[in-house]
Gaussian input, Z-matrix of N, CA and C with variables (Angstrom, degrees):
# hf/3-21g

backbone

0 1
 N
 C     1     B1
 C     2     B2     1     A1
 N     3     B3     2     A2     1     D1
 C     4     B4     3     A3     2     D2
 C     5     B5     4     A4     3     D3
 N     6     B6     5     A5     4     D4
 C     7     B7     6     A6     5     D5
 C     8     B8     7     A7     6     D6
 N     9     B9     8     A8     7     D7
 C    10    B10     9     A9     8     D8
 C    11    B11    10    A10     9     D9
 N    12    B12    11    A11    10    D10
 C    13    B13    12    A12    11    D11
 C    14    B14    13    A13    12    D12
 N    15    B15    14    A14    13    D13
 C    16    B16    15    A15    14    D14
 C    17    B17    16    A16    15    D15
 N    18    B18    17    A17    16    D16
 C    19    B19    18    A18    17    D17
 C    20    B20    19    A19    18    D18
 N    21    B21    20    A20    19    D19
 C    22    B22    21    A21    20    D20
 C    23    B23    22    A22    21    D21
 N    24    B24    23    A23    22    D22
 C    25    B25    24    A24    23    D23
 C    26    B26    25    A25    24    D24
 N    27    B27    26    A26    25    D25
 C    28    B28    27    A27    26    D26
 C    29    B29    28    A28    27    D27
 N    30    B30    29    A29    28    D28
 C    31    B31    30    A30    29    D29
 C    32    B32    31    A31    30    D30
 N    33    B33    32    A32    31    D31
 C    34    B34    33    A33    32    D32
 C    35    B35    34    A34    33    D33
 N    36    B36    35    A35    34    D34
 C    37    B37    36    A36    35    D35
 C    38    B38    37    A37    36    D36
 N    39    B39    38    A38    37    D37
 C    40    B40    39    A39    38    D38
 C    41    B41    40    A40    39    D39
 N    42    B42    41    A41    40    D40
 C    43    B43    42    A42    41    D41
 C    44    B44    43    A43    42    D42
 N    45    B45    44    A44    43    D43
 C    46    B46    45    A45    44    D44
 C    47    B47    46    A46    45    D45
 N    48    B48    47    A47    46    D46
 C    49    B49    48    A48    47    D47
 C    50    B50    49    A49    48    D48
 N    51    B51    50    A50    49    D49
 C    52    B52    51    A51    50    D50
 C    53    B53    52    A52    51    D51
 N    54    B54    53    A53    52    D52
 C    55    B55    54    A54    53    D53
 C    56    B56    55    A55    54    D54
 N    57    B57    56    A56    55    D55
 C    58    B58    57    A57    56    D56
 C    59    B59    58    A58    57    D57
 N    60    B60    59    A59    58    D58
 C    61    B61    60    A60    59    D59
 C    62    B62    61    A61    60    D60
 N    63    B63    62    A62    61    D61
 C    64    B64    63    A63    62    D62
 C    65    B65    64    A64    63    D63
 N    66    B66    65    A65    64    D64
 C    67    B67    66    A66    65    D65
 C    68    B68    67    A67    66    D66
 N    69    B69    68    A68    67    D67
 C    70    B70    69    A69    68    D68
 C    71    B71    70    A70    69    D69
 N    72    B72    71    A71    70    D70
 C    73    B73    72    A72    71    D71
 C    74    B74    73    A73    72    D72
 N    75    B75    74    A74    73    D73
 C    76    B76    75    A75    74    D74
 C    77    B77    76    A76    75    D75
 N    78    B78    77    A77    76    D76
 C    79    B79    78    A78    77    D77
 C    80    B80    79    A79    78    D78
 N    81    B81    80    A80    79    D79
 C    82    B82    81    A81    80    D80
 C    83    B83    82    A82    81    D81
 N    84    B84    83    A83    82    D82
 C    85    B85    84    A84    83    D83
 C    86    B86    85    A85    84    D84
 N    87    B87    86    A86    85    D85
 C    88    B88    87    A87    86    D86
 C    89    B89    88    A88    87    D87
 N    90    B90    89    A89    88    D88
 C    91    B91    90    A90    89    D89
 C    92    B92    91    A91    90    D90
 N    93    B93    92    A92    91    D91
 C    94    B94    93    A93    92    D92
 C    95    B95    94    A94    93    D93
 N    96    B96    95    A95    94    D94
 C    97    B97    96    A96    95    D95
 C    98    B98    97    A97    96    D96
 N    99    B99    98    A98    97    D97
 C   100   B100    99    A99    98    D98
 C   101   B101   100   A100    99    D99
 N   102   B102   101   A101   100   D100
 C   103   B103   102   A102   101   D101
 C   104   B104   103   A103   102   D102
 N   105   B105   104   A104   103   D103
 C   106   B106   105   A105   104   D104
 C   107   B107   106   A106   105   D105
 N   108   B108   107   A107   106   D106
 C   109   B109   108   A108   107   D107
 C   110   B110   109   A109   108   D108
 N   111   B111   110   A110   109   D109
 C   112   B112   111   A111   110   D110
 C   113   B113   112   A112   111   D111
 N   114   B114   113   A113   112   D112
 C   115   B115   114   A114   113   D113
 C   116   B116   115   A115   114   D114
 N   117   B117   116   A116   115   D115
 C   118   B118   117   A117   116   D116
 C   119   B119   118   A118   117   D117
 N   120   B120   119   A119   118   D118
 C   121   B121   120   A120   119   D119
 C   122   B122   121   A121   120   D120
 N   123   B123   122   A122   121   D121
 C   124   B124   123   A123   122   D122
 C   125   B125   124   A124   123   D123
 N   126   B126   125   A125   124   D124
 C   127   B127   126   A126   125   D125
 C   128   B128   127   A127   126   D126
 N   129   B129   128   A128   127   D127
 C   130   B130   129   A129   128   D128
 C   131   B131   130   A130   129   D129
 N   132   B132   131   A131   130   D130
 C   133   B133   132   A132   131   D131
 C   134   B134   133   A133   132   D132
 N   135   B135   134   A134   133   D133
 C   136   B136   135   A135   134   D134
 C   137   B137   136   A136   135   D135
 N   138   B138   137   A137   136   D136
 C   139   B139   138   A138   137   D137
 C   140   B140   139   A139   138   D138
 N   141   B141   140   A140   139   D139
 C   142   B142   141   A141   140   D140
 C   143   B143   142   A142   141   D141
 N   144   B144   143   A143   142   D142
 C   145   B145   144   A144   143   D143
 C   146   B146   145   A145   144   D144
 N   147   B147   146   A146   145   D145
 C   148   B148   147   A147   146   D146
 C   149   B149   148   A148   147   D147
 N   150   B150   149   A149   148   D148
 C   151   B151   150   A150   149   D149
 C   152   B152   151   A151   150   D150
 N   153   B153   152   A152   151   D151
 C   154   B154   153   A153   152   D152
 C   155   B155   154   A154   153   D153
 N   156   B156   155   A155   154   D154
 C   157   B157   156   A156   155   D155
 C   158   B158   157   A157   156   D156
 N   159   B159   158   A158   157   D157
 C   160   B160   159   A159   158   D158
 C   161   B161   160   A160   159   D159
 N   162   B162   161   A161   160   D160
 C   163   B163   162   A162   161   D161
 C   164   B164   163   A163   162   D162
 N   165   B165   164   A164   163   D163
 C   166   B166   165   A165   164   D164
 C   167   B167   166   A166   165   D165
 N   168   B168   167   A167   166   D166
 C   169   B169   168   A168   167   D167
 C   170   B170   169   A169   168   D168
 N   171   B171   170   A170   169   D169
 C   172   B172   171   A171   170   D170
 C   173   B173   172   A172   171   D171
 N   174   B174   173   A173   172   D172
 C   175   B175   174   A174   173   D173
 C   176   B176   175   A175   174   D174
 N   177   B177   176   A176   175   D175
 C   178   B178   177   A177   176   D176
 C   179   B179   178   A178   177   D177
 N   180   B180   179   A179   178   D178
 C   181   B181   180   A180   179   D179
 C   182   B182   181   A181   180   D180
 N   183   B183   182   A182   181   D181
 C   184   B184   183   A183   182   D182
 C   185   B185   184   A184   183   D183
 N   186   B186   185   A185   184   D184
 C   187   B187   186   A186   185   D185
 C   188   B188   187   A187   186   D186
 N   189   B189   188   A188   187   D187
 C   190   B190   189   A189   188   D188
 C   191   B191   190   A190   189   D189
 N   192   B192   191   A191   190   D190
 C   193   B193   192   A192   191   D191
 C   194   B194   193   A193   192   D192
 N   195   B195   194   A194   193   D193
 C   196   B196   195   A195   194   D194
 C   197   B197   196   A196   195   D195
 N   198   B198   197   A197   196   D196
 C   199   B199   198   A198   197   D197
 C   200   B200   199   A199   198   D198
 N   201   B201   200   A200   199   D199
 C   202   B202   201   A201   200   D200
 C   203   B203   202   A202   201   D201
 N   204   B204   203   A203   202   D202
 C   205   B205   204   A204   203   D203
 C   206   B206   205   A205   204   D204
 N   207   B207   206   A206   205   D205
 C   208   B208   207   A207   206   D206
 C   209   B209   208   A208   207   D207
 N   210   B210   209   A209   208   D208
 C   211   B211   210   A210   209   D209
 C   212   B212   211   A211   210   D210
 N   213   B213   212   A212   211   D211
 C   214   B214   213   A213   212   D212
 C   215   B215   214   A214   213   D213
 N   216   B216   215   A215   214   D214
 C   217   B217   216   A216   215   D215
 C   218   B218   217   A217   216   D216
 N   219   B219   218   A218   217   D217
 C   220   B220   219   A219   218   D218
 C   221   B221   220   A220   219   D219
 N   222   B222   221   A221   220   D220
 C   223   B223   222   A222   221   D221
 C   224   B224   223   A223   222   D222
 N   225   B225   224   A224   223   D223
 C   226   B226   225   A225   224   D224
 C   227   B227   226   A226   225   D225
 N   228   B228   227   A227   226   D226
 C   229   B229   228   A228   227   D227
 C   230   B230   229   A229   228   D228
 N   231   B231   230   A230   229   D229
 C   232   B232   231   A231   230   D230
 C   233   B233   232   A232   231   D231
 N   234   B234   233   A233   232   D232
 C   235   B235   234   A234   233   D233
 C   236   B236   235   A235   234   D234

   B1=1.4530
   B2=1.5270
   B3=1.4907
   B4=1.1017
   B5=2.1284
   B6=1.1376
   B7=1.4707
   B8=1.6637
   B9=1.9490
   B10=1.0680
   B11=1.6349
   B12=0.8930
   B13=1.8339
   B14=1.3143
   B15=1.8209
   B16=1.0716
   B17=1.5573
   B18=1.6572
   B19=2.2219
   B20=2.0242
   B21=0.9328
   B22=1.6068
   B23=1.4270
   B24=1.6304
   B25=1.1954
   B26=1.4405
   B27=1.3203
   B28=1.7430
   B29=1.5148
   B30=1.2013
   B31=1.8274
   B32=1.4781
   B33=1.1040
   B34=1.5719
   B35=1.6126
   B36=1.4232
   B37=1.5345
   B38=1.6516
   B39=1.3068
   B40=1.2927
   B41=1.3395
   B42=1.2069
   B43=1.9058
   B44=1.3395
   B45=1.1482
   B46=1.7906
   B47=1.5204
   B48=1.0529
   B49=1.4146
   B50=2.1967
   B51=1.4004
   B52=1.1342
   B53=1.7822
   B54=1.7449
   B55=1.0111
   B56=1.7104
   B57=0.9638
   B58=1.3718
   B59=1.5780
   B60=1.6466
   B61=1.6455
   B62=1.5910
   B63=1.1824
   B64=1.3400
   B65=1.7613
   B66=1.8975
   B67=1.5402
   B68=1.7608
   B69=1.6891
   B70=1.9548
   B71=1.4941
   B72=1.2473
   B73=1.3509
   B74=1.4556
   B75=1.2831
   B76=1.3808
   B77=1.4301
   B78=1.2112
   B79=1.3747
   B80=1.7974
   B81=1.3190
   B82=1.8806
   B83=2.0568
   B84=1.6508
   B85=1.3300
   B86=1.5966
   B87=1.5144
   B88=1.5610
   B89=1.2233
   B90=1.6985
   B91=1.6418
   B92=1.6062
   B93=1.6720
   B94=1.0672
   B95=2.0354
   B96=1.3195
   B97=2.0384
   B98=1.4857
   B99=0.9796
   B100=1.6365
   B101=1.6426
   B102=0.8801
   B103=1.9830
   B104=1.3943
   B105=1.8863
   B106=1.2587
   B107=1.7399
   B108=0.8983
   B109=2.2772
   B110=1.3548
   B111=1.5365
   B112=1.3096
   B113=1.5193
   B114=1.6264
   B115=1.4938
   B116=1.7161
   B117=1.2772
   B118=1.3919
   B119=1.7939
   B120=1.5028
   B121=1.7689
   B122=1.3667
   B123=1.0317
   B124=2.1448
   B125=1.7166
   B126=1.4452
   B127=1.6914
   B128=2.1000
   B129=1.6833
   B130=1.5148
   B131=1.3813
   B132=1.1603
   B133=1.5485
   B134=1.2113
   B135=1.4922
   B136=1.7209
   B137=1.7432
   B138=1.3654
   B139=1.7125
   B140=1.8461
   B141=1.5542
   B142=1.8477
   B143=1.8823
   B144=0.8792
   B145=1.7451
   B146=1.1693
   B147=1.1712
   B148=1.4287
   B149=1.7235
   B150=1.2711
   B151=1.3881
   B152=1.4924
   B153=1.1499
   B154=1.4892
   B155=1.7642
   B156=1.5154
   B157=1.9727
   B158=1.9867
   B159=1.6114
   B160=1.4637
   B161=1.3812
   B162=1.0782
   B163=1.9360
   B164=1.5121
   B165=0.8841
   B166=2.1349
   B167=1.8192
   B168=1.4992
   B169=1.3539
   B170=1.5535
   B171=1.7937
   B172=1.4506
   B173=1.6352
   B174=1.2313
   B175=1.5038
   B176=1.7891
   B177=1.3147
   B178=1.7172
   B179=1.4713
   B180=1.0005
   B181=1.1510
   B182=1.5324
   B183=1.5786
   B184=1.3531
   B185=1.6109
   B186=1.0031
   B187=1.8208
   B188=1.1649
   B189=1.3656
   B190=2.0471
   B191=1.4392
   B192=1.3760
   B193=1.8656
   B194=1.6252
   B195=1.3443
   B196=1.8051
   B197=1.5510
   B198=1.0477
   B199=1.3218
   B200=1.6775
   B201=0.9963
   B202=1.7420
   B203=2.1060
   B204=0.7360
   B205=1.5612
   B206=1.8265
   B207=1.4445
   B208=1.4343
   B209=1.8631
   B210=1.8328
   B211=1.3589
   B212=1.3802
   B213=1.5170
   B214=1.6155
   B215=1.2136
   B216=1.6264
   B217=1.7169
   B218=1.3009
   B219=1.2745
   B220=1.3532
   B221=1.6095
   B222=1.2458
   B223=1.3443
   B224=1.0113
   B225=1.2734
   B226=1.5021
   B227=1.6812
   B228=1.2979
   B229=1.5885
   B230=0.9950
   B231=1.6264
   B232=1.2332
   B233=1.3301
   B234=1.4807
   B235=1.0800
   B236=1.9433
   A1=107.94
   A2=114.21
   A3=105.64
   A4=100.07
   A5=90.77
   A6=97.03
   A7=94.79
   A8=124.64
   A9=95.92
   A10=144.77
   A11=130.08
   A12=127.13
   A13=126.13
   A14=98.28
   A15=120.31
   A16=140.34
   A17=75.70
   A18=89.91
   A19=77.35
   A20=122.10
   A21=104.89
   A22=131.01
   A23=109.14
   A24=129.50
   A25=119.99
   A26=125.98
   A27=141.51
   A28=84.87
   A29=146.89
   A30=127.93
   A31=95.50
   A32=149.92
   A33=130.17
   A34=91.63
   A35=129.46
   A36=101.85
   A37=96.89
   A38=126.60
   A39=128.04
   A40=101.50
   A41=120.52
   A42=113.30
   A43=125.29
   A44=108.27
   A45=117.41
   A46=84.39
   A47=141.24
   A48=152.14
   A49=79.36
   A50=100.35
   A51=116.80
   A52=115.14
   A53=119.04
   A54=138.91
   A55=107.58
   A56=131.86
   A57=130.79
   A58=128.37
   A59=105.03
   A60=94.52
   A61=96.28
   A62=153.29
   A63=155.54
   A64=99.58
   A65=92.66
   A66=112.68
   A67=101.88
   A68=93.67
   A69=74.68
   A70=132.10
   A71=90.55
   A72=97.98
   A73=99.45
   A74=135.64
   A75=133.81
   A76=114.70
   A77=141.52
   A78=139.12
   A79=119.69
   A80=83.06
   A81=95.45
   A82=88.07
   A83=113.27
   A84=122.25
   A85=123.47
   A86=93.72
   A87=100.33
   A88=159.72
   A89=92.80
   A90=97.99
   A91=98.98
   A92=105.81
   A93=104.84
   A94=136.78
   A95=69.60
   A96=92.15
   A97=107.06
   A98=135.68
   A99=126.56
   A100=123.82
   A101=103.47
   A102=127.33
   A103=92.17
   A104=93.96
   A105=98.60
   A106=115.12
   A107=86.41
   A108=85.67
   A109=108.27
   A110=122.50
   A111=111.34
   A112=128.31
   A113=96.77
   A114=102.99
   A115=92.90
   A116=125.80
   A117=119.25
   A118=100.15
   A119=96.34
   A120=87.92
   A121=106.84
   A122=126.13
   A123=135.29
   A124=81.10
   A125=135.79
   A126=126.80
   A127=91.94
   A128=96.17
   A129=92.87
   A130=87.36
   A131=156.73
   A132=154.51
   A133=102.56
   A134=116.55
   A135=125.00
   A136=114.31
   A137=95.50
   A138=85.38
   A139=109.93
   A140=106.21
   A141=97.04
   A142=83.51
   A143=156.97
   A144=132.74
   A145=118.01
   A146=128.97
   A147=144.34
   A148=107.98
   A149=129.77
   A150=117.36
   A151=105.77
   A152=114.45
   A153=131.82
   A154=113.06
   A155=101.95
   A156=102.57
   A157=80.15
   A158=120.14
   A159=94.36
   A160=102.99
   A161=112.77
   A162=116.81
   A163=104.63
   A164=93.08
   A165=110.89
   A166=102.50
   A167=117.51
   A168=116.61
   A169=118.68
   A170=117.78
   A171=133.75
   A172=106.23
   A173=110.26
   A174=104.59
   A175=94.75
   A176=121.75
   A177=115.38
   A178=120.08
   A179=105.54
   A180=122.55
   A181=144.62
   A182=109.78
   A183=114.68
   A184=137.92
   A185=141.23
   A186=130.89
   A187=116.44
   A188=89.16
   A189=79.24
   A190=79.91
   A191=88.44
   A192=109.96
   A193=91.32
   A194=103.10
   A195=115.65
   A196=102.36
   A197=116.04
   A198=137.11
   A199=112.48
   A200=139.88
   A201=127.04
   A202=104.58
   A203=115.35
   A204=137.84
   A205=78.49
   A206=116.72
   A207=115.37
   A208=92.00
   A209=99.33
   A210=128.74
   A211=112.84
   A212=116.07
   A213=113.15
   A214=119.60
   A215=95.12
   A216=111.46
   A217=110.38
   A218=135.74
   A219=134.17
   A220=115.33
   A221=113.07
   A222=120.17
   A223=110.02
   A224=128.36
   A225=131.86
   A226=108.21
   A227=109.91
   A228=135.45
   A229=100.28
   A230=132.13
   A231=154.90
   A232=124.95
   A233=117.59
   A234=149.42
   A235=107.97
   D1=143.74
   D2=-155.29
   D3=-118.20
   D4=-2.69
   D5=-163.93
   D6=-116.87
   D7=161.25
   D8=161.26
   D9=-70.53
   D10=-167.92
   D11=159.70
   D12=-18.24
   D13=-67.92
   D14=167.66
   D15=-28.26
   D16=-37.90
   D17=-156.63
   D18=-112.57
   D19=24.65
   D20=179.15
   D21=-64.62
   D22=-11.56
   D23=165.44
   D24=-89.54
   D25=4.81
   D26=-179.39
   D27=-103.54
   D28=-30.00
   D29=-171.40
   D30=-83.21
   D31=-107.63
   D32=-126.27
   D33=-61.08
   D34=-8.40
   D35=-175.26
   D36=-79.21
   D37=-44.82
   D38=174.30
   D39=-39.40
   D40=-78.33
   D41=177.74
   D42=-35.98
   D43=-37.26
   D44=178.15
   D45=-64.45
   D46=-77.10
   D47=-105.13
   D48=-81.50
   D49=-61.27
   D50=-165.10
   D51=-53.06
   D52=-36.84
   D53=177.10
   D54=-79.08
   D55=-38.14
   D56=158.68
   D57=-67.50
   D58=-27.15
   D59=168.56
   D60=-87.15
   D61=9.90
   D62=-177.34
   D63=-74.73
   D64=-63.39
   D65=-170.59
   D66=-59.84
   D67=-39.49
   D68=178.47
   D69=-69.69
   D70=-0.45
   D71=-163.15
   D72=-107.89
   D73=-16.84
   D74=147.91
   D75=-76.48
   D76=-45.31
   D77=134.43
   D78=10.15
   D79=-63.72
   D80=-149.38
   D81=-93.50
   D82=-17.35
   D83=151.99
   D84=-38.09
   D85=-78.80
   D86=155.02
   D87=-27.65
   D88=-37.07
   D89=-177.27
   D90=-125.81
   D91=54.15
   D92=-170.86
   D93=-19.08
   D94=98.43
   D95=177.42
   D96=64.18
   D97=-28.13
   D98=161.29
   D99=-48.25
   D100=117.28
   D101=170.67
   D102=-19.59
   D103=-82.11
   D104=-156.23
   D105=-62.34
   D106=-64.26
   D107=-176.49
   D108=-49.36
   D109=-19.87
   D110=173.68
   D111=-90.45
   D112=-2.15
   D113=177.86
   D114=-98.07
   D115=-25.90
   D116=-175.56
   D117=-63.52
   D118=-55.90
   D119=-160.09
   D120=-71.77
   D121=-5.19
   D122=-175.60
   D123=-79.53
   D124=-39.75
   D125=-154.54
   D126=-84.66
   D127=-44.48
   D128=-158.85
   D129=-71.37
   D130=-41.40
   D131=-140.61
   D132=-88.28
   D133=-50.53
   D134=159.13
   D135=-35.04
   D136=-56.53
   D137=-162.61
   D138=-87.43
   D139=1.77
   D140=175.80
   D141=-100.41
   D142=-59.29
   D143=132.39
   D144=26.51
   D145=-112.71
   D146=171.48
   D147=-44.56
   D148=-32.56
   D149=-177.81
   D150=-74.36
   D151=-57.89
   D152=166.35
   D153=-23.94
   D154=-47.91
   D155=-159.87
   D156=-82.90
   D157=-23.97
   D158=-165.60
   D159=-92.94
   D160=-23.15
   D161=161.09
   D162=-37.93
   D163=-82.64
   D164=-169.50
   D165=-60.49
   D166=5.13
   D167=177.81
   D168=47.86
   D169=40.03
   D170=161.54
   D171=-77.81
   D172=130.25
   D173=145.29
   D174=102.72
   D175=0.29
   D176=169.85
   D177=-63.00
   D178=121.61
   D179=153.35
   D180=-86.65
   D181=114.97
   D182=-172.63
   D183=-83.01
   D184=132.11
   D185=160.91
   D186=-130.70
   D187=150.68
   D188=166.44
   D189=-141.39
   D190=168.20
   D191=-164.12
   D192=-141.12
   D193=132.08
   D194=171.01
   D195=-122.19
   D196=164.27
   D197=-134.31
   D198=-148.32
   D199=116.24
   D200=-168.31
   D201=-139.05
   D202=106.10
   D203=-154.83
   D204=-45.66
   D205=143.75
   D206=175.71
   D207=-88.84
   D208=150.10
   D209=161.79
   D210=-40.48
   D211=-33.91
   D212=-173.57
   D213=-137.19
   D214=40.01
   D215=162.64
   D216=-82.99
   D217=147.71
   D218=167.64
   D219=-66.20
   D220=150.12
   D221=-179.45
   D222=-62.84
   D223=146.30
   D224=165.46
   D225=-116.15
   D226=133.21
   D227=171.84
   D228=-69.87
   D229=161.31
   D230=112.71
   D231=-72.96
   D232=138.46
   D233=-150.10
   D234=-86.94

């Protein structure tokens, strides 16, 4: 880990961030200097990219969330 504790949720976005200006920039390669073909092949290059890292299960992200009954919830019975 390259960041502290704190910021541990700022690294894969930095990597994302970094791996997508890569693709645009092979993208906008592709459709030599044109807008349009270069925004098409930056989308198709993106998603065999991104399909690929969620195929091979790269790049998941985890949470878990806990939960603590509030002080001034009403009681609940059993049945």
């Amino acid at each position: 880990m390259l960041l502290p504790v704190q910021y541990a949720w700022f690294e894969p976005v930095l990597i994302a961030a970094i791996v997508v200006f890569i693709i645009d920039l092979v993208g906008n390669w592709i459709g030599f200097g044109n807008r349009v073909l270069g925004a098409l092949m930056s989308a198709i290059v993106f998603a065999l990219v991104f399909g690929a890292l969620v195929y091979f299960g790269y790049g998941s992200v985890s949470m878990s969330v806990t939960t603590t009954p509030s002080a001034t919830a009403p009681a609940q019975t059993q049945k």
